[in-house]
Each structure stands twice: as C-alpha cells, then as structure tokens.
LUMKETI-369900 format. One record per residue (C-alpha): x, y, z. Coordinates in steps of 0.25 Angstrom, whole numbers, padded with zeros to 4 digits, always signed. Layout:
XYZ;...
! end
This chain:
+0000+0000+0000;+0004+0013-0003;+0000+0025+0005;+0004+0037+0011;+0001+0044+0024;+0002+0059+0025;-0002+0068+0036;-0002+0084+0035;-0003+0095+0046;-0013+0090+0053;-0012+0075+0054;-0023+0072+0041;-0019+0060+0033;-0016+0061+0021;-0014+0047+0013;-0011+0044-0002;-0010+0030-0008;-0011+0022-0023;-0026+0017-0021;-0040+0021-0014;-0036+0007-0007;-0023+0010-0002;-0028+0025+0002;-0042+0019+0011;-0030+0010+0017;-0020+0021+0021;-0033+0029+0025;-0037+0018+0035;-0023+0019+0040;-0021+0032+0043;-0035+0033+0050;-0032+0021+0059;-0017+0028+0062;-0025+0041+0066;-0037+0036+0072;-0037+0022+0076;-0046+0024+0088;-0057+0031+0080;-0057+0020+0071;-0058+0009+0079;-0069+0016+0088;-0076+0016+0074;-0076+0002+0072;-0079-0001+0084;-0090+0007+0085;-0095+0001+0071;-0095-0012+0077;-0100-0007+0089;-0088-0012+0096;-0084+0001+0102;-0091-0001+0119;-0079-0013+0119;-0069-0003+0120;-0076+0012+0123;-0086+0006+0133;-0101+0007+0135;-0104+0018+0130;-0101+0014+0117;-0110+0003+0118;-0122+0010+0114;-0117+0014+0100;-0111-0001+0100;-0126-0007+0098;-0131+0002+0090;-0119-0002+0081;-0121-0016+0084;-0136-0017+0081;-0136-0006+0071;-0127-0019+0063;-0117-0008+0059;-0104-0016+0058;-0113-0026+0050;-0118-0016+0041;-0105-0009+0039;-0101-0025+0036;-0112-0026+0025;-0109-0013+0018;-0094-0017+0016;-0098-0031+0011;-0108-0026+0002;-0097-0013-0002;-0087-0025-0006;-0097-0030-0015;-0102-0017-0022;-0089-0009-0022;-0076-0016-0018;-0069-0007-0019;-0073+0003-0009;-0074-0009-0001;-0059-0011-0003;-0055+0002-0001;-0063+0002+0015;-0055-0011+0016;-0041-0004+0014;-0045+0006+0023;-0050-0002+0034;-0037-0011+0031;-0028+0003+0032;-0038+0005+0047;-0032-0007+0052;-0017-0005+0047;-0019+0008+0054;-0024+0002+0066;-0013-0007+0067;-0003+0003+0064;-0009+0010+0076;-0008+0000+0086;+0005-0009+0081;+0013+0004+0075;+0025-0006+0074;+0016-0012+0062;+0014-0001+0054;+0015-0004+0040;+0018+0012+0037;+0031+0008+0027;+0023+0003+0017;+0010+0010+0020;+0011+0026+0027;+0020+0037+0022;+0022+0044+0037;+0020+0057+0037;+0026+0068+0048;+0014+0067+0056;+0010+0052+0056;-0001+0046+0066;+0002+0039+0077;+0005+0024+0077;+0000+0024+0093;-0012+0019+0096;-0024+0028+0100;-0024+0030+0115;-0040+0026+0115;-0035+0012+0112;-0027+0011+0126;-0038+0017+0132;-0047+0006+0129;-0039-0003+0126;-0045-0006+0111;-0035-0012+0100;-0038-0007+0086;-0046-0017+0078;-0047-0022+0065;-0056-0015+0053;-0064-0022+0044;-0066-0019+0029;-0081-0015+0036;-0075-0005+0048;-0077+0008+0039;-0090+0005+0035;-0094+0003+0049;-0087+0014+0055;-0094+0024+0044;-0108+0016+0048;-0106+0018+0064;-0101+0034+0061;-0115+0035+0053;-0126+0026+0058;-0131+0037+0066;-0130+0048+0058;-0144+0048+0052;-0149+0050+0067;-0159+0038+0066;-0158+0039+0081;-0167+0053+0078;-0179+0044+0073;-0179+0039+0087;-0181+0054+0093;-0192+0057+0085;-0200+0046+0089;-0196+0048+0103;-0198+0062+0103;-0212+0061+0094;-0216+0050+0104;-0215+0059+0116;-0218+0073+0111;-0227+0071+0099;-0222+0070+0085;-0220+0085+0083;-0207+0083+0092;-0200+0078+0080;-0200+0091+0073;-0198+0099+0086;-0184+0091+0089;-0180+0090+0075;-0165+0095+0075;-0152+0089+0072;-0151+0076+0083;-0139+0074+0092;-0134+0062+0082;-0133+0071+0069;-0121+0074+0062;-0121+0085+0052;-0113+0093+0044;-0111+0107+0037;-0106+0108+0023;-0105+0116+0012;-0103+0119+0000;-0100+0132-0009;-0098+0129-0024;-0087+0138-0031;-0096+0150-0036;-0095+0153-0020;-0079+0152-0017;-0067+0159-0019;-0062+0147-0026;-0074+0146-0037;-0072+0132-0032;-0083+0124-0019;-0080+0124-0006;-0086+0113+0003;-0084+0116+0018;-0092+0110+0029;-0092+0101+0044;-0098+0088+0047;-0103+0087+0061;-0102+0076+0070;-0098+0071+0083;-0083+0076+0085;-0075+0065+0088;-0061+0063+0091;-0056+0057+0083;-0063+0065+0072;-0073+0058+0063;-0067+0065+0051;-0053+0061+0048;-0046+0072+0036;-0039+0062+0028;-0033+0065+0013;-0034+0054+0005;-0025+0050-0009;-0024+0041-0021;-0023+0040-0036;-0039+0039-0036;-0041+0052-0028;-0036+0062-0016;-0045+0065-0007;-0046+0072+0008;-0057+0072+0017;-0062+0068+0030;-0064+0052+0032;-0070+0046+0043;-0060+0038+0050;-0064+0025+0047;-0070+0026+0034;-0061+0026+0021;-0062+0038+0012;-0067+0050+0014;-0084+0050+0015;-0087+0063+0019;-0079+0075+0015;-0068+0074+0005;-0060+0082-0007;-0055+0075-0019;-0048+0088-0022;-0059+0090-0034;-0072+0086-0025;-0075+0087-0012;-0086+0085-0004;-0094+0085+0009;-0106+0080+0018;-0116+0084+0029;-0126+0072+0034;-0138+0075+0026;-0148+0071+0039;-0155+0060+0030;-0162+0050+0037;-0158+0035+0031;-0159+0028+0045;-0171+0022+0048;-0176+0015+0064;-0187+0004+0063;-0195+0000+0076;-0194-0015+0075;-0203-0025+0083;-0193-0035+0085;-0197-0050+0092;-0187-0061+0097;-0191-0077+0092;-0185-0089+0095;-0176-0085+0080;-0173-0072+0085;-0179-0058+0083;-0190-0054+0073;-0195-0039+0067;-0207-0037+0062;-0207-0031+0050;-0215-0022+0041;-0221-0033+0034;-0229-0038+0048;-0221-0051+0050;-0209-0052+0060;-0193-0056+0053;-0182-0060+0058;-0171-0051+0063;-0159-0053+0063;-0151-0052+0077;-0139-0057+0083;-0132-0054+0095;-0118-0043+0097;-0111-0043+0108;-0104-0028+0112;-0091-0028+0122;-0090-0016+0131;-0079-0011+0137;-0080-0012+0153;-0093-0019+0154;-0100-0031+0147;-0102-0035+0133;-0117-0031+0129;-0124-0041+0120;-0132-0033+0108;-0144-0039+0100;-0143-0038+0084;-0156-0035+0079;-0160-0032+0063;-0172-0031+0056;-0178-0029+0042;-0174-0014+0046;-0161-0013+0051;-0154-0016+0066;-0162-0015+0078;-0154-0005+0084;-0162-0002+0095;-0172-0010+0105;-0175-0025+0100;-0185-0036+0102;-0186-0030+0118;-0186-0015+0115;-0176-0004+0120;-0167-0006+0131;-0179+0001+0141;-0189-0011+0138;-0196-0003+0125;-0202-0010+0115;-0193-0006+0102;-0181-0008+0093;-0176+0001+0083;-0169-0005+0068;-0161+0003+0059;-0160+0003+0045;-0150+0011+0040;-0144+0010+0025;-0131+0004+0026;-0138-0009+0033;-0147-0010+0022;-0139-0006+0011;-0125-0012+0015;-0119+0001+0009;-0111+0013+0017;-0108+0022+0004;-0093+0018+0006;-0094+0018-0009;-0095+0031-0010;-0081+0032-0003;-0070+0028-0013;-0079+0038-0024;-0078+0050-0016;-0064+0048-0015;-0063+0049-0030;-0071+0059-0032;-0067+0070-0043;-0081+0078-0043;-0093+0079-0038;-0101+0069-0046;-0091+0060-0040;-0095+0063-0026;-0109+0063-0030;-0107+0048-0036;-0099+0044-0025;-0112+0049-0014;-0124+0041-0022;-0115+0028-0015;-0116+0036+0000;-0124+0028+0009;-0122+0035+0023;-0122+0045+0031;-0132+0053+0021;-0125+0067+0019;-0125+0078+0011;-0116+0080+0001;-0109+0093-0004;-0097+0091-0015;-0090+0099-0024;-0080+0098-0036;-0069+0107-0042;-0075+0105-0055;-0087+0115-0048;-0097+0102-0044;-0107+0102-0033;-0115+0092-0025;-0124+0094-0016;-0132+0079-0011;-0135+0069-0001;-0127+0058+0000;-0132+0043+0006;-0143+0033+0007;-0157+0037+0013;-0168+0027+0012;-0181+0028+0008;-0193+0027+0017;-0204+0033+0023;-0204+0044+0031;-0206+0039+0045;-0194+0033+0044;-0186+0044+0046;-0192+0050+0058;-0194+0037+0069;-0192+0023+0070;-0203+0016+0061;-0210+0004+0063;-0203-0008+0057;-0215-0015+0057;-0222-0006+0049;-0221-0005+0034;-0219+0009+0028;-0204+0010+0032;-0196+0002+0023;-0186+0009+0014;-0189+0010+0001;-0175+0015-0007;-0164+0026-0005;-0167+0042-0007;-0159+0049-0018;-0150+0058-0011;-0154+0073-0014;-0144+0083-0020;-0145+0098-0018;-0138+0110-0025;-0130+0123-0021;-0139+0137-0015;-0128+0149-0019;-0117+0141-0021;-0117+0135-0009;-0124+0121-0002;-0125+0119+0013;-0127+0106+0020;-0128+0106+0036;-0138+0093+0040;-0151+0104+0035;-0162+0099+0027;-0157+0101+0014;-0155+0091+0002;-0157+0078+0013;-0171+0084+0016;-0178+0072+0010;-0169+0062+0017;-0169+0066+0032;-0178+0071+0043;-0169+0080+0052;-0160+0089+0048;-0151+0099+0055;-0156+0114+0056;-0153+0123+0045;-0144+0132+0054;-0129+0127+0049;-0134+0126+0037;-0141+0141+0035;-0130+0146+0041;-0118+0140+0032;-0126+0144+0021;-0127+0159+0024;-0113+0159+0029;-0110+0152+0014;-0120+0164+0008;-0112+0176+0016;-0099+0176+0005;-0099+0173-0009;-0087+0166-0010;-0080+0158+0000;-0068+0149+0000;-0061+0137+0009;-0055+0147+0020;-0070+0154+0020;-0076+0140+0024;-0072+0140+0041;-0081+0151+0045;-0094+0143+0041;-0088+0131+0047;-0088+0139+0061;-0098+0147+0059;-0107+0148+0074;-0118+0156+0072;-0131+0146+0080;-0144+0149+0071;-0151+0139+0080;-0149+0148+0091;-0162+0157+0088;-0173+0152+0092;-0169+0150+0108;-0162+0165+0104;-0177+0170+0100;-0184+0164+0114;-0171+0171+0121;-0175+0183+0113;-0192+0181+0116;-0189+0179+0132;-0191+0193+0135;-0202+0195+0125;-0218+0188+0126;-0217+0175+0118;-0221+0176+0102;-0231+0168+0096;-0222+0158+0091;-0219+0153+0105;-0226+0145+0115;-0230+0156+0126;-0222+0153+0140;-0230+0146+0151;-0224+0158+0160;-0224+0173+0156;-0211+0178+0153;-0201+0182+0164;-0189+0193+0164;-0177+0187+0162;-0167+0187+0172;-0156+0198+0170;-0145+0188+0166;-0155+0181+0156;-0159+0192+0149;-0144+0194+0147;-0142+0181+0142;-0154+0183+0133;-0148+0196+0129;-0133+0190+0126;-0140+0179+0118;-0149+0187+0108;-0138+0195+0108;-0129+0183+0104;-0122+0180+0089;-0126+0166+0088;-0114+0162+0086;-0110+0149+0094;-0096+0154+0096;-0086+0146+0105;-0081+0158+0112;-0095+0164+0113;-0104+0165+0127;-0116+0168+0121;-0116+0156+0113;-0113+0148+0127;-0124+0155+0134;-0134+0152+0121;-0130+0138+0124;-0132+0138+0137;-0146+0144+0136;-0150+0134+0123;-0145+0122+0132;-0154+0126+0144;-0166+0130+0134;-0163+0115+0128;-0162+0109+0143;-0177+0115+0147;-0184+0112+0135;-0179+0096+0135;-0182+0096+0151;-0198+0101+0149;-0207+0092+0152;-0213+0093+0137;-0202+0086+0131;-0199+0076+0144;-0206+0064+0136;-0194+0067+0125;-0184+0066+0137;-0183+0051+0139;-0176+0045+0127;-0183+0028+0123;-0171+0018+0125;-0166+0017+0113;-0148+0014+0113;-0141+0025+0119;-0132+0028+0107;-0148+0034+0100;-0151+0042+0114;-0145+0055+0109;-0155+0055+0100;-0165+0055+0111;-0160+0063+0120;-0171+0076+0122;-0160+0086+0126;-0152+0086+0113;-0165+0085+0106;-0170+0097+0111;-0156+0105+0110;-0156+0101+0095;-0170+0105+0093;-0169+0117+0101;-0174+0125+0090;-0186+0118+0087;-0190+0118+0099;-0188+0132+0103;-0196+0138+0090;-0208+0129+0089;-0221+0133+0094;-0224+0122+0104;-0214+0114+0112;-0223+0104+0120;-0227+0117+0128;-0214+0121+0134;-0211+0136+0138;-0199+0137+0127;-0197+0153+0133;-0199+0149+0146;-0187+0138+0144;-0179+0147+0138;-0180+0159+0148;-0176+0148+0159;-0164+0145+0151;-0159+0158+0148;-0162+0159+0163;-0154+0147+0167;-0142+0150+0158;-0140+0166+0163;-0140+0161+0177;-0126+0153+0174;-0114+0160+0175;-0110+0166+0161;-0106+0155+0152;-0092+0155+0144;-0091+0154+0128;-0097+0143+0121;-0084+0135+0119;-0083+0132+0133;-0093+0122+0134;-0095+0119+0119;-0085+0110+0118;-0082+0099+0107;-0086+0085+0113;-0078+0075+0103;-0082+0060+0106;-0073+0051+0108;-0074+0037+0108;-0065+0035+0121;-0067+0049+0130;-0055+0055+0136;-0058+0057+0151;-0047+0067+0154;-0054+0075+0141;-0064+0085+0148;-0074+0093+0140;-0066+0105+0142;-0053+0101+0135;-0063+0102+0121;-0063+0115+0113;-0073+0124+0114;-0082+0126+0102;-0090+0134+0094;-0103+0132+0087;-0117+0123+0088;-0127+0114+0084;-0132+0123+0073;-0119+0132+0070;-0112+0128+0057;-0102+0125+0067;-0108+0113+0073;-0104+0109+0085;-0116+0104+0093;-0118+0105+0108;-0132+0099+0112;-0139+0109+0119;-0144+0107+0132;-0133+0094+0135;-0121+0100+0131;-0113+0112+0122;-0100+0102+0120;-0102+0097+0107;-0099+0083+0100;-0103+0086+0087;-0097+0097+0078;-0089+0098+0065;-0081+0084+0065;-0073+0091+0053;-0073+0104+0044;-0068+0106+0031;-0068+0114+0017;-0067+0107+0002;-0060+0117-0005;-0065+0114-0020;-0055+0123-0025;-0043+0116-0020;-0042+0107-0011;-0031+0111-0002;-0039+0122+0003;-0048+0113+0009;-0049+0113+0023;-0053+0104+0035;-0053+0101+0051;-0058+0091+0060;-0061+0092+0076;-0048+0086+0081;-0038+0081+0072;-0032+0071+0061;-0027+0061+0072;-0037+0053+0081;-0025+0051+0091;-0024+0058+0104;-0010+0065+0104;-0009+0065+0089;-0006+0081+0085;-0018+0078+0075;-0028+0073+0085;-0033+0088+0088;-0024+0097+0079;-0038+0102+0071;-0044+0105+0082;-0041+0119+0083;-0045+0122+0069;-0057+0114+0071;-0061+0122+0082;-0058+0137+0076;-0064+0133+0061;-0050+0131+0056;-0048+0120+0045;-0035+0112+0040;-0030+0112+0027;-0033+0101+0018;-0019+0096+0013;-0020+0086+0001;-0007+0088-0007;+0003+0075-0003;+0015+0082-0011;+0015+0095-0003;+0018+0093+0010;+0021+0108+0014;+0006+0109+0012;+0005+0098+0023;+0004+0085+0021;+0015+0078+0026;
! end
C-alpha cells in the first residue's frame, strides 16, 4: 500500500494515495491513530455493547440498540451493498481494515507498520493509547467490514425524533388535542443546521460561497473530523464522521462543494402492537385481523459493576419492539412500541452515494450521487465553478398516511401501511441567495415539526444588508446574537404596567405596581438590544427571568397531567419531560389566546419579581457554559473550567440552553465553515475543540479559541507547498 500521511498547522490530516481503496485504508488509519477511543465507544454503542465498560448508565441507549436490531440491520445493509455495489463495499472494508491497523498501532506501537505505509510528518499522533482506555480498562477491539454502517445508523437512529410521536400522544392525552399545536417547537432531540448559499452574481469573486454550521450535541472528541482526502480519481476536504469513510456531509472537490442542514422530515414511524406469548413464542396481531408470529430471541448486556441484564428481542411485521412487550412497560401498562425505519426495511444506508461525491466534478454530479441517500433526510445546497446551483432534499421518506407522523398508530388497524417512497423536493435561489436552517421550506411536504423561522429570517436579512460578499464576510453571520424569539415575554414585560389587551386572557388578580427593583429590570429589559451576547448582563438577567417564567407555567396546575411522563426507556424520556417542552414552546404559549386558563401576566410579574429580588446577576457567559459530552466524564473537570459562551436557542448562533433546567449548553455548532467557489484555498473551517481526540495532544483544543471568537482556519490543500502548511 502506498500512502502518505501529512498534518498541517493545526493537526488536520491530510492523506494521498494511488486508489480510493488504499486512501479509505489510510483514512481508517489516521482516524483510529487520532481518536481511537471515539471510535470504539461507537462501535460499542452500535452493538449496544457500551454499559460493559461505561457502566449503567449506558444501559439504556444499550436496549434500544439491542431491540432496535441496529448491529443486525447495519449487517443487512453491508451484505446487500456487497451484492449491489461491490465496490463501495470494498472500499468500507479498507477503511474498516485501516480502523484496525490503526488501533493496533495505537496500542502495540512497536508493531507499527509505518515504513511501508505512513509518510511521518512534524507533527505526528501519538502511538500512546488514549488514557480513557486505563480508566476503564477497555482494550480496542476488532472492526467488522459492517462497524461504519452501524456506527453511522447509531449517530442517526434518533434524528428524525420519533420519540416526538410519543409527546404528542401524551400531551394530547392529558390536555386535549389542541396541546399538540400549543407545544409545537423544535424538541430536545433535534439536531439542525444553518446553511447558506450565495450564488456568484452576490460575491466579490463572481463566484458561490457556501457558509454555514451543523448543530448538535458538542462532543469531545468532535463529531466532525477535518480531513483532506487525495488520489488520481479525486482531492477532496471536508468533515468526515470518525468512523465512517468518506466524506457525507460537507465537502469541496475544488470544482464543487456542498453542504447539508437536517431537513426535519419525518421517515420513522412507531406502531402500537398487541403482542401474546404461546407455547412457539410470541405472536402480533396484524392488520389483517389474525395473529403472526414474531420473531424473538433473547440478548444478554454486560454492565460494568453490576450484573448482566438479559434483553427480550421482539420484531414484527412492522419493525422491532423497541418498547414495552407482551406484558407492557416496565410500570405494568399494557403497551409495546415497533419501529420501522427504512434501512430495516430496505437493507440500504446511501453508502453508495459516498464514493460518487467524492468524485464529484459539478453539481449534477452531487445531484446523482443524492437520489442514492437513504438517511438522515437533509437539505441540500451545492455549487459548482462552472456557476451550477442545487437546492434539494436528500433521503428516503415513506409514503403513508398522515396519522403516522404524528403518534404511535395501531398495528392492528389497517390504514397504516407504506405504500412507496416520496420524491425528494427541490427549491431555487430568492435574490441570489437560499437559506436553509430546519424551517418549513422545500421538506414541508415531508415533515411535521419544523424549527422557527427565527435563524433562518435572520440570515437571510443579514444575506439582504450588502450586495456583495465574500469568504472573509462569512463570520459575522455565523456569530450573529441578536434573539427574535425574545419578543413575546418582552411584550408582557412591556404590558405589566398597562391593563391587558384584547389578545390576552384578562389576569385572575388586578394588576399591582411593580416593586422598584422590578420596574427597573422591566425598564433594562425593554431597553435591551436582544443580542444574547457572552459579556452581556442584560442577556443574563432576560434568561434568568424567561427561565422563571418557564419554571411557573410548567409548575401550574393546568399542565400537571402533562407533568408525569408514561414509562417508556429512559434513553426516550427527554422527549417527555414538560419542563423543556415548555422552555422550547415558550413562544407559543405566551401568545395564544388560551393557555388551559393560566394567569400568563400574572406569571410573568412573579417572575420578574423573583428575579429583581436576586443580587444583580453577572454576564451571560458566566453561567452559559459549553456542556461537551463525553462518553467517560472527567470528575476533576468542574463546569466552571468551560468557556463561557454567546448566543441561544434561536440565535443564528445556536447554542441551546433549556430554559428553566439550565443556561449550560450541549448542543451548538459541532463545526463552522466557508466553500469558497472561487478558489479553494480560501476556504475556511473550525470545529469546537480540535483535530486530536487525545488528551494532552496540542491539537486536542487548539480550535477552540477560534471557535469561540468566530475565527476559522485555513483550509490548506496543496501537498507541494509546504510553507502554505502542510507539513
């Protein structure tokens, strides 16, 4: 095998080799040598392995993996990707083969096979085994051809937030069905994005510019890897997911690049089974009105410090019982929960829409390479230097009834089958430029709940304030703060002194002066920019009072039947948790007419009441903090120690506390960058912490402070010019 290794400045691999085989291999590598404890907390929680080693708390997510069958579907899509296209399949091999060099090199550096295969570079990774590994006393395993299908099923399975269909049938349940449209918002289990795209007849270059940030849950290590990937059949750089060959989401070919949000589509659906145990084993009634058999086996999970737990495997006609069974929840109700989701029922993950991309010259190329995307279903923005657009959604979504996306429905009923696959929609350009931040927009047809329009209204008027813009431009909307969503608790600040319009439910008590120290606050607040700046007290005191507002409405009486969540597996209970719910839906519930007959002024005052009686709060960095997860907690790590940040929920600079639990945030951009059409190596990119996924490395944080003051690295892509930096 012939590859080579090169790191630049900042610890980014950079790899060439003579075949897409031999690169995936090296790209294995490289990624096991920088982060092989990521990857084997991966696989492990693909298998649902991960409580042997991490403990009981990891035994929740273990069951659902186990009784979602997602090792064994990941194991179907690989067999039937050898069969349809062997040679994709070939190239996840090498890369899982080059995981397993890498591992090895990593634990047994002394059999390193670096001669023949690794150019070392001046700032090589370390052959030291992740400290996580002592700490646990895990050894690095051994990846199957399969691993990076599962690892990319386990990373998705809950991004379509099925887990929703189970608050709006609880909600509905308790509060009327009315409460589904009241607590409508984006859910605690979303991931989105921003991204956007301004064609050449709006940039300094003549050519498109594609900026934008994926959000999600900031781990550490990151869940983009920058990686820069070469061969004869194409140069590529772009953010990877470690684990996963390629480069899925964001990447540049140096002619085409593109970009993705999550299109909020809804392609998971939950089935209510009535399941019976015979003498054979355990039988589901099915829509047809006659019972069949189900399949069902036994697993058994190993928990570090305590004792094995023994899972039941059940599937139906539908999908996997991934809650409940023959004797109901855990709490003795009658009920249990199958999945269907596409990859179990197609055996296909779009991994052959990998290799394509890669070779993508233009943009019809991307757009052939998507109509093979399975999931997750995004949104799609690419563009070419030849001046091609695209604009589309990318990925499998059923066709079914309508019911089906908004609870569990009844397995027993017919009416809920699917019937086919939706054709993904495309949309076109508005002045030049497109926007994509989880809105409604060209997915409408395909989802239920979409994120506000805040981000996405606010990009676009920032994208509408200059006629031409170019890479270095790009930052400012990236960091931008301003909070739109902060008007409505801003307008009852704004009524409390004035008798209530008739928009608003009148109070159940006449309207009181405000104490002097809330009329000030009021006073500060209406006076406020609305920008949810890190070194801004104002912004701190409008979260303070928004969280105690959040508090009051969830503790009401009114909503106390929405306050005990059923029993479904706790790794689904953030879904159901009415304190977030009601943070997220804040909104909503602040402007409608009604709310179950609760004082909404009267809730308010209190607040503001309860929050100007505190001493004088500090910035808003000092208790919006990041919250990275980590798969083995540092305990001599206090919440303290992490930076200070900037932004919310519904700034384009997402960082999300949840209102009314907590301001630290654990979920925000997990990278930034800027596909410069015009030339490539003014591109620009950052992640939260850094190229290295081991502790003590000088790339494990070295982005960090970049990430945090909206800076972005250079995107380096020329091996024979090493002053540029590559090394």
């Amino acid at each position: 095998m012939s590859a080579e290794t090169y790191r630049d400045a900042w610890g980014i691999p950079h790899l060439r080799a003579d075949t897409p085989h031999e690169l995936a291999r090296a790209q294995g590598r490289v990624t096991a040598r920088d982060r092989a404890w990521q990857l084997e907390v991966e696989r492990h929680r693909a298998q649902g392995t991960s409580a042997s080693f991490l403990g009981p708390e990891a035994l929740s997510w273990d069951r659902l993996a186990r009784r979602a069958r997602l090792a064994d579907t990941a194991r179907r899509c690989f067999t039937a990707l050898e069969q349809k296209d062997p040679e994709t399949a070939a190239w996840v091999r090498a890369y899982a083969d080059g995981v397993n060099e890498g591992l090895t090199e990593t634990t047994h550096p002394a059999s390193t096979h670096r001669a023949s295969t690794h150019r070392a570079s001046t700032h090589p990774a370390s052959t030291h085994p992740a400290p996580e590994f002592a700490r646990t006393g895990l050894a690095p395993g051994r990846w199957d051809p399969w691993t990076p299908l599962g690892v990319w099923l386990a990373t998705h399975i809950l991004f379509a937030g099925f887990p929703a269909k189970l608050w709006r049938e609880h909600v509905s349940t308790h509060l009327g069905p009315d409460a589904v449209a009241l607590f409508a918002a984006d859910g605690p289990g979303t991931a989105g994005s921003n991204g956007w795209l301004v064609s050449g007849e709006r940039t300094t270059t003549g050519h498109a510019l594609i900026a934008g940030d994926p959000h999600r849950f900031i781990e550490d290590p990151g869940v983009y890897q920058q990686i820069h990937l070469s061969c004869p059949e194409f140069d590529v750089v772009g953010l990877a997911v470690p684990g996963v060959p390629g480069v899925a989401h964001f990447g540049h070919t140096g002619t085409v690049a593109w970009a993705i949000t999550n299109a909020m589509a809804d392609y998971q659906d939950l089935y209510r089974e009535r399941l019976r145990r015979t003498g054979a084993g355990v039988e589901a009634l099915g829509p047809d009105g006659t019972w069949h058999r189900a399949a069902r086996h036994t697993e058994t999970i190993h928990v570090a410090g305590e004792d094995t737990v023994e899972v039941e495997i059940i599937e139906t006609d539908r999908g996997p019982v991934i809650a409940g069974g023959p004797e109901g929840l855990d709490d003795g109700t009658p009920a249990a929960l199958s999945l269907r989701y596409p990859p179990r029922v197609t055996a296909d993950l779009g991994f052959g829409a990998l290799l394509p991309l890669l070779r993508a010259r233009r943009v019809a190329d991307v757009d052939r390479a998507l109509d093979a995307w399975a999931e997750p279903v995004n949104v799609v923005q690419a563009a070419d230097t030849e001046g091609g657009l695209l604009h589309r959604v990318a990925g499998r979504v059923p066709v079914r009834p309508a019911a089906n996306g908004l609870r569990p429905v009844p397995a027993w009923e017919p009416g809920h089958e699917w019937t086919g696959w939706h054709t993904p929609p495309r949309a076109g350009l508005t002045g030049g430029v497109a926007v994509m931040a989880n809105q409604r927009g060209p997915s409408t047809p395909l989802g239920v709940e979409f994120a506000a329009p805040h981000r996405a209204d606010r990009i676009a008027a920032l994208l509408a304030g200059r006629e031409r813009w170019s890479a270095s431009d790009m930052p400012a909307i990236h960091m931008d703060t301003h909070l739109a969503s902060a008007t409505p608790l801003l307008d009852h600040l704004a009524a409390l002194t004035t008798p209530p319009s008739k928009t608003t439910a009148p109070p159940e008590t006449p309207l009181t002066p405000l104490t002097p120290k809330a009329a000030a606050l009021r006073d500060r607040l209406l006076a406020w920019d609305r920008h949810m700046d890190a070194d801004s007290a104002d912004a701190a005191a409008y979260a303070a009072v928004r969280s105690a507002v959040v508090r009051r409405l969830a503790a009401h009486p009114a909503l106390a039947p929405a306050a005990v969540a059923p029993a479904y597996p706790e790794v689904l209970q953030p879904w159901l948790a009415l304190v977030p719910r009601v943070a997220y839906a804040l909104e909503h519930l602040l402007r409608a007419e009604d709310l179950y007959g609760i004082d909404r002024p009267a809730a308010v005052r209190a607040a503001l009441e309860e929050v100007a009686a505190r001493p004088p709060a500090g910035p808003w960095g000092d208790t919006h903090r990041l919250a990275p997860w980590r798969a083995l907690p540092d305990a001599a790590t206090t919440h303290a120690e992490e930076p200070g940040l900037a932004g919310d929920h519904d700034c384009v600079l997402c960082t999300s506390p949840v209102p009314g639990l907590t301001d630290r945030a654990a979920r925000g951009p997990a990278a930034r960058y800027v596909w410069d059409l015009a030339d490539r190596a003014n591109s620009r990119w950052v992640v939260p912490h850094g190229a290295s996924g081991l502790p003590g490395s000088p790339h494990h944080r070295d982005q960090q402070p970049l990430w945090l003051d909206g800076g972005l690295a250079p995107v380096v892509t020329d091996f024979d010019r090493p002053h540029e930096g590559i090394r």
